[in-house]
C-alpha positions, 0 to 999 in steps of 0.5 A, spaced: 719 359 900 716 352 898 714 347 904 714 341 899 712 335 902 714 329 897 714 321 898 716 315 894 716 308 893 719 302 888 714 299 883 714 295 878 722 295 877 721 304 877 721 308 883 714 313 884 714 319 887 709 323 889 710 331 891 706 338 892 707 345 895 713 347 889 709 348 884 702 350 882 700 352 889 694 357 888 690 350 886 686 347 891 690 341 890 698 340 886 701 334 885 707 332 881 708 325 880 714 321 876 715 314 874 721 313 871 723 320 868 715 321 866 713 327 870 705 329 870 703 335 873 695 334 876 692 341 879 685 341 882 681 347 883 672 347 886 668 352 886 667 354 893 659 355 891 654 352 887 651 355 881 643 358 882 638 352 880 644 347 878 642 341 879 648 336 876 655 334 879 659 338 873 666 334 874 671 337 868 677 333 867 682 335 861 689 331 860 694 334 855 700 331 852 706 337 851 710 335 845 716 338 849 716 333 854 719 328 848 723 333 846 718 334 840 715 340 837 708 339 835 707 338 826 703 343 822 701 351 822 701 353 828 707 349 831 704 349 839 698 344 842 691 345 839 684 341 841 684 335 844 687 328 841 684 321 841 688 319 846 689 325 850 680 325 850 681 317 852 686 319 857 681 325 860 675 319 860 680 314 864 681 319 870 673 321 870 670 314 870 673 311 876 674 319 879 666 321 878 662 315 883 666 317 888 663 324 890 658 324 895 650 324 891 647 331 892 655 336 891 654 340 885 659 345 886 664 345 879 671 342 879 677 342 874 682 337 874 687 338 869 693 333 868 699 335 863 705 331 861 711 335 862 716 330 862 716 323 858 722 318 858 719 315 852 718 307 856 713 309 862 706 312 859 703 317 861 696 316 861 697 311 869 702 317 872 696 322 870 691 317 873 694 316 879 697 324 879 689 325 880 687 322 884 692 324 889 691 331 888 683 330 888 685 326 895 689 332 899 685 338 895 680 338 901 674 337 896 669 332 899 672 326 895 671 319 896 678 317 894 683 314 894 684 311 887 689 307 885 691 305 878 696 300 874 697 297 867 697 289 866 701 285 860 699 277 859 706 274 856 707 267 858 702 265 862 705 271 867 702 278 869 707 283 867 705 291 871 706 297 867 708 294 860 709 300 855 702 299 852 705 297 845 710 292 847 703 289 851 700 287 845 707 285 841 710 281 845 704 278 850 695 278 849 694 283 854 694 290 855 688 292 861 687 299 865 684 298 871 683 303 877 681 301 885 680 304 891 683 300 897 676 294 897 674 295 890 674 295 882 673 302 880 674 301 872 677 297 867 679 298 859 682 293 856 685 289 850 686 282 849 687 277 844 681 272 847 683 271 854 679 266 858 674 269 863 679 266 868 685 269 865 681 276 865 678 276 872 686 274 875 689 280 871 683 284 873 686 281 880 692 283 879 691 289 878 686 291 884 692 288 889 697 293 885 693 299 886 692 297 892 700 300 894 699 306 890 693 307 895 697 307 900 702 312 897 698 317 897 694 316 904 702 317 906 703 324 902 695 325 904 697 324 912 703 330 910 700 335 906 692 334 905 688 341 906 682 342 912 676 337 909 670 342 906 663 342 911 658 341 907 650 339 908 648 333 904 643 331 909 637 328 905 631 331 907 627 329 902 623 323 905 617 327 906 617 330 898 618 322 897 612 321 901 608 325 897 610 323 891 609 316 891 602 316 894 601 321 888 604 318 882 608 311 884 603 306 880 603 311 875 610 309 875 610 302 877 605 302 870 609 305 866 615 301 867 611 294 865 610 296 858 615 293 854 615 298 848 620 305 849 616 310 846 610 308 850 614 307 856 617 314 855 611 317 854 607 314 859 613 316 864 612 323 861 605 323 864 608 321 871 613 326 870 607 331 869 602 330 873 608 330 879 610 337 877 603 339 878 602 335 886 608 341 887 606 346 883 604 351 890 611 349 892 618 353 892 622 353 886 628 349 891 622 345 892 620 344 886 628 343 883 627 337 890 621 334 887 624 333 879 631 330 884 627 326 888 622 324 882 629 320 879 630 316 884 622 313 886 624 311 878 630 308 880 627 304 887 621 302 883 625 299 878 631 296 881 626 293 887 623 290 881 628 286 880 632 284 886 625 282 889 621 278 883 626 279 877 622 282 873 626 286 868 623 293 864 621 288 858 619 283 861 625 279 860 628 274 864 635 276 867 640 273 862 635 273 857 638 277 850 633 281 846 630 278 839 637 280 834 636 281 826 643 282 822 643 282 815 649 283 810 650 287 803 645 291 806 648 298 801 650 296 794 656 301 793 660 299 799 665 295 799 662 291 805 656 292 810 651 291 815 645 292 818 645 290 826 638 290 830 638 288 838 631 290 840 630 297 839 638 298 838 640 298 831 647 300 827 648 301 819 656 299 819 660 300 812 667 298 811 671 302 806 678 297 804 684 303 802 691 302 800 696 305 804 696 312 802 689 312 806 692 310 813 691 315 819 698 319 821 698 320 828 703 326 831 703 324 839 709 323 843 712 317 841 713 321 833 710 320 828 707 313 827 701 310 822 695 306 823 691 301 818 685 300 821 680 305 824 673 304 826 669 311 827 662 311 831 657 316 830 651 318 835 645 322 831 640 325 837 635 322 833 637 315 833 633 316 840 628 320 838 631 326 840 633 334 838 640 336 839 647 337 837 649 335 830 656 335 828 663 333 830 664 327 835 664 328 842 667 324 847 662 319 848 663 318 841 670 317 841 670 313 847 664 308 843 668 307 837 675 306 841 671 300 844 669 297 838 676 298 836 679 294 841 674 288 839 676 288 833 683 289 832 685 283 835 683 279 830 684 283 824 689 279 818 696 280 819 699 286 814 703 281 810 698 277 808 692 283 808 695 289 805 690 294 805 687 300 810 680 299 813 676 303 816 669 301 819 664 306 820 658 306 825 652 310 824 647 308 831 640 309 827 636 306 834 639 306 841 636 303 847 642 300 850 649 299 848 649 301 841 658 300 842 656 292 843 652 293 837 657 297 833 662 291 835 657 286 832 655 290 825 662 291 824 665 285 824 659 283 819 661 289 814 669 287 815 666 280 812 662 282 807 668 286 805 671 280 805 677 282 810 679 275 812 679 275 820 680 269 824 674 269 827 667 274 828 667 277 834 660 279 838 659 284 844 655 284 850 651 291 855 651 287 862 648 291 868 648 291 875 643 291 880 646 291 887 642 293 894 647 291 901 650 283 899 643 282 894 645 283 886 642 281 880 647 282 874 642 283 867 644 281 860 644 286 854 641 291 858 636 297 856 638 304 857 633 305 863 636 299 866 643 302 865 641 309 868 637 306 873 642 300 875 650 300 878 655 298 872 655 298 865 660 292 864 661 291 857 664 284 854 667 282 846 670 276 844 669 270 839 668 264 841 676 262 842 675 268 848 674 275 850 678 281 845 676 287 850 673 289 856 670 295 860 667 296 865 664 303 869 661 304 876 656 308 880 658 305 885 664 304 891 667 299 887 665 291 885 667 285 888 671 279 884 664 275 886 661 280 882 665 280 876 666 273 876 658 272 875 658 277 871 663 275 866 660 267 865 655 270 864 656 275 859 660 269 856 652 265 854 650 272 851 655 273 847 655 265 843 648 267 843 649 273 839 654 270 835 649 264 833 645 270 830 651 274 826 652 266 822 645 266 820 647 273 816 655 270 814 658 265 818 665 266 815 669 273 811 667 272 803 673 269 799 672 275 794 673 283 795 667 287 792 668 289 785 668 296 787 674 295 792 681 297 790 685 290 789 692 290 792 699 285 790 706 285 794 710 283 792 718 283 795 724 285 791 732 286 793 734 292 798 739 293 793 733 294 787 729 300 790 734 306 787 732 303 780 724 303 782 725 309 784 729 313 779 732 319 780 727 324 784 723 319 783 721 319 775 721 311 775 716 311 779 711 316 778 712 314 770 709 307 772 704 310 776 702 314 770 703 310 764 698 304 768 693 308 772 695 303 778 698 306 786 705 303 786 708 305 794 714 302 796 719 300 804 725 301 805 725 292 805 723 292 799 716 291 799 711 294 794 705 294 794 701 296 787 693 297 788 688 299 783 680 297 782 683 295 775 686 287 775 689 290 768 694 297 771 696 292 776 699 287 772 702 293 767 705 295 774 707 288 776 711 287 769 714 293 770 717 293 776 719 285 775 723 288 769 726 293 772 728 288 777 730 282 773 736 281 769 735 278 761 735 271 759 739 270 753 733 266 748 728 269 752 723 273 748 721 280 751 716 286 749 719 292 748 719 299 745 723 303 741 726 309 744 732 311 739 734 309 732 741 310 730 744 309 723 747 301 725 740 299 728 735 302 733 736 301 741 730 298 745 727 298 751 725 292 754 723 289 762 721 296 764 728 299 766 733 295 761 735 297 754 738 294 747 740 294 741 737 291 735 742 291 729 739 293 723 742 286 720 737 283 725 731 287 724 729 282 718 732 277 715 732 280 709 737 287 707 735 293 710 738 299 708 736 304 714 732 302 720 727 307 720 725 303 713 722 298 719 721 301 726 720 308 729 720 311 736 715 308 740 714 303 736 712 296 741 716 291 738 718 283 740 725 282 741 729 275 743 736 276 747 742 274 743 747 275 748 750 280 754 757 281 753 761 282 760 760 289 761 752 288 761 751 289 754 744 287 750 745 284 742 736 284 742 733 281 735 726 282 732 727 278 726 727 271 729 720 273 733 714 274 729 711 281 731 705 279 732 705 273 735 711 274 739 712 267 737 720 265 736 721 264 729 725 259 726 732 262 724 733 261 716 740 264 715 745 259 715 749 260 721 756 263 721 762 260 718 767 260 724 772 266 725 778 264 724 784 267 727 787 274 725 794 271 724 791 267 719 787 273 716 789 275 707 794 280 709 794 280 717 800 278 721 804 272 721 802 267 728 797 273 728 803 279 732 807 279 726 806 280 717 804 286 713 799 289 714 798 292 708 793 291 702 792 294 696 791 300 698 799 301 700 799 295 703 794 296 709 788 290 711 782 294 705 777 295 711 772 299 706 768 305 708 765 304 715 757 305 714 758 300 709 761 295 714 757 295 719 751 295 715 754 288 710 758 283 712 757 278 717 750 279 721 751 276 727 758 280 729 757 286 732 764 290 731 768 293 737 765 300 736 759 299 737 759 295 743 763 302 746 756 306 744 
């Protein structure tokens, strides 16, 4: 029933496999592929014909993690797999950026890739699997394909390169968790996170992973070789060399012209005009003509631009190749955040905002490794008018998503520890101008607002857009490229790091792939650029404020014994949320022990502190404690001091003078100052008010005449004889007179605390 045909090889310390013909068989292309016990299913299907008067390559590409794989049924409402994640949109783009240039210019016919996770070992991640899963089934649909890609996954512990770490181990245990995708000859693309990598650390991993690829490559010819479908035939011969002709005699100084001008409006608006005038040259011809001629028109742009370049180094602006333009930076630029920044570069320009937020704030994450929390988000947000443009206007696309992730990776290296920076942050980035990498922009106007809010990272971090221009072996590599220049050009490479190294890497390509010539040239030289931007940004801050924003919400930790969080909390909580409401302060607590108490008010949160220090500390004999009344007796008034302990205060030691009943001297709620006179073995306070003064809380010298030592019962008037035996009686029939017992307790020796008491 099935012809399945299947090949496999040891990698990375697992064994991968590639398989196609049992599942998913009316697709043009079917691949199962698993690593370890990580099982994705990739499935390709093309349109066979191109729709009427498109004139775009459209290249869908969707990843989905199913909870079921982990074991897992997905949270909230509806219990099943809804819109896409952050992580399975990020995933979606790491298939479609190095997939995407390898298509043939001029095929327009709609293709779905769509990989789902149907199996995972919680160790192999899924993203590399799906990756690879896709490029094997894009290689044997038949569709005209480029291909293959490899893919791979590099750590950096030690000094070594590790293959295909699990991506939270990356970072934990090494400085390094880099995605990159290959063809046999050539880097595709590269994601990256690093904690400040030389360029030369940098380049190997990329090396290491190109060499990696290169195996998974070879596996998938052989699974090709076995079980790929008929190529399609298809025409993309350019026949538009008389159309190019007629164009450039018609507008092509109209073009060359437009381009010199260094301003974008005007250059777009004079562009506009060529565009027009071009319309008109063929306004008599066929509509498929006229679609050529719009096509076509793109690509004079295109040659005029790049020849430019290569030929004379003259870039659009007039700058010089590594020349970055004029950049203006400014802190505090809003005076309710708790930090910000206005970042301009040229006609790019961010407004970012850093909100500080206590744990509450964090971000829940249900993916298929469980629940997990994360404290630091940067969100990016791309408004049409921050390119003069009219267009959609609501929630983040992918590109949005993709941008603040950079950003995100740029900056999260050298973010403070949670120990020593207790707070959630969240950065925001509204582009407000974009004329070319407005995520660079993002990672510099951030890092300004997290310092202007004063969040402690170990050094500012700068980025930098560089382009590619590449024509046979002739390449020119531009710094902090213009957005024509990224259409127009070859690669949009992107470089973050401080001064110490890089922190994030990303690099896209329009072409077959780059060499390590290429990129090395480009990485050295993105190193220039970014100790010039980062020049720029200390003009504005050079370092984090040592002091919050008085509008930010403070947080102290502090850590107390495992064996104490019963008694913060209370039974269902009531310690706790008593806290919470009677000081207005956030009060969150681990499971070590660590609490974390926040409020903007510097007061709640010392009323909170001393709470819990009381609740957790034991009392001093001698030491004087505030304390409130919360039950009055008729032997004295029992008080509770230290958040969580309680005392008595013997009527005797409420005054130094008789008293006949308590509530002639206190009354419940009453704040009051107490000292501790003595805890007995069993845990029980003697507490009194009468050696503090009540207003003060001073201790007050003890005028009473200290107590005659008590002599020994077999000596007592009428007590046993050796203090076993004797009579015991007195006047009244012989037995020891003990007198009425209210009496008793509230007469007699004022620092003896009878038997019946202490029972209480």
């Amino acid at each position: 029933m099935f012809d399945v045909k299947t090949v496999s090889m040891e990698w990375g310390g697992k064994t991968l496999t590639l398989e196609t013909g049992r599942v998913a068989r009316q697709a043009d292309g079917a691949v199962l592929a698993t690593y370890g016990e990580t099982v994705v299913l990739c499935a390709v299907t093309a349109a066979k014909s191109v729709k009427e008067g498109q004139d775009f390559f459209p290249l869908t590409v969707h990843y989905q993690e199913k909870f079921s794989a982990a074991g897992r049924i997905p949270g909230g409402f509806f219990k099943r797999e809804r819109g896409a994640t952050e992580k399975e949109t990020l995933t979606s783009r790491l298939i479609d950026r190095p997939v995407r240039p390898l298509f043939p210019e001029g095929f327009y016919n709609e293709i779905n890739v769509i990989a789902q996770v149907m199996s995972y070992d919680g160790e192999t991640e899924p993203d590399i699997v799906a990756m690879i899963a896709a490029s094997a089934a894009l290689t044997i649909s038949g569709v005209p394909f480029m291909g293959p890609i490899g893919a791979c996954r590099v750590g950096f512990v030690d000094g070594e390169y590790t293959l295909n770490p699990k991506q939270e181990a990356a970072l934990a245990d090494g400085r390094l968790d880099l995605v990159v995708a290959a063809t046999g000859d050539a880097v595709m693309m590269v994601e990256s996170e690093a904690k400040e990598l030389t360029e030369e650390e940098m380049l190997g991993a990329v090396m290491f992973a190109h060499d990696e690829s290169r195996k998974v490559v070879d596996l998938i010819i052989q699974l090709a070789e076995k079980a790929a479908k008929e190529p399609w035939e298809i025409d993309l011969s350019d026949n538009t060399a008389d159309i190019k002709a007629k164009l450039k005699k018609a507008v092509g100084k109209d073009v060359a012209a437009a381009y010199k001008l260094t301003d974008k409006s005007a250059r777009s608006n004079a562009l506009n005009e060529a565009r027009a005038k071009a319309k008109e040259a063929f306004a008599d011809a066929e509509p498929q003509t006229q679609m050529v001629a719009i096509k076509t028109m793109k690509k004079l742009e295109a040659e005029i631009v790049r020849t430019a370049i290569l030929k004379d180094g003259q870039r659009i602006d007039g700058r010089t190749l590594t020349q970055v333009r004029p950049i203006e930076a400014m802190v505090g630029f809003l005076p309710r955040t708790h930090g910000s920044a206005l970042f301009t570069r040229g006609e790019t320009q961010t407004i970012c905002t850093t909100t500080l937020g206590t744990k509450d704030a964090e971000q829940m994450i249900d993916g298929l490794d469980g629940l997990s929390y994360s404290s630091f988000m940067l969100h990016y947000n791309f408004p049409p008018y921050s390119v003069g443009e009219v267009g959609r206007f609501g929630a983040p696309g992918r590109r949005e998503v993709g941008h603040g992730k950079l950003a995100w990776r740029a900056l999260h290296p050298v973010l403070p520890a949670k120990e020593d920076f207790p707070y959630t942050i969240r950065v925001l980035s509204d582009v407000t101008e974009s004329n070319g990498s407005s995520s660079m922009a993002t990672v510099c106007g951030g890092c300004l607002s997290m310092m202007d809010a004063g969040v402690p990272i170990a050094r500012p971090v700068s980025g930098i857009a560089m382009g590619l221009i590449l024509e046979g072996d002739e390449f020119a590599v531009l710094s902090d490229i213009l957005g024509d220049e990224d259409h127009l050009g070859d690669m949009d490479f992107k470089v973050a790091g401080t001064e110490a190294g890089i922190t994030s890497l990303q690099m896209d390509i329009k072409i077959a792939g780059i060499t390590k010539e290429i990129m090395a040239k480009a990485l050295e030289q993105a190193k220039g650029g970014r100790a010039h931007i980062l020049g720029e940004m200390t003009k504005a801050l050079g370092s984090a404020r040592t002091e919050l924003s008085a509008h930010a919400p403070r947080i102290e930790t502090i850590q107390i014994d495992k064996s104490k969080i019963r008694d913060v909390i209370g039974t269902g909580g009531k310690v706790i949320r008593e806290i919470v409401a009677e000081t207005g302060a956030k009060v969150d607590i681990d499971d070590e022990g660590v609490i974390k108490i926040s409020s903007s008010d510097i007061n709640q949160i010392e009323a909170a502190k001393a709470w819990i220090q009381g609740i957790v500390e034991e009392p001093e004999v001698g030491k004087i404690y505030n304390g409130k009344v919360v039950n009055i007796v008729d032997f004295g008034a029992f008080v509770n001091f230290m958040g969580g302990k309680d005392g008595l205060v013997h009527v005797s030691e409420m005054k130094n003078e008789r008293v006949e009943k308590p509530t002639d001297v206190v009354k419940e709620g009453q704040e009051v100052k107490v000292k501790v006179l003595e805890i007995d073995n069993r845990g029980k306070v003697r507490l009194s008010m009468r050696v503090v003064d009540q207003e003060t809380g001073e201790e007050l010298e003890d005028t009473r005449p200290p107590k005659a030592p008590r002599e020994p019962r077999g000596d007592r008037e009428g007590g046993r004889e050796g203090g076993r035996g004797g009579d015991r009686r007195g006047p009244r029939g012989g037995g020891r007179d003990r007198g009425p017992r209210r009496e008793r307790s509230e007469g007699g020796d004022p620092n003896h605390m009878p038997a019946f008491l202490k029972e209480d």
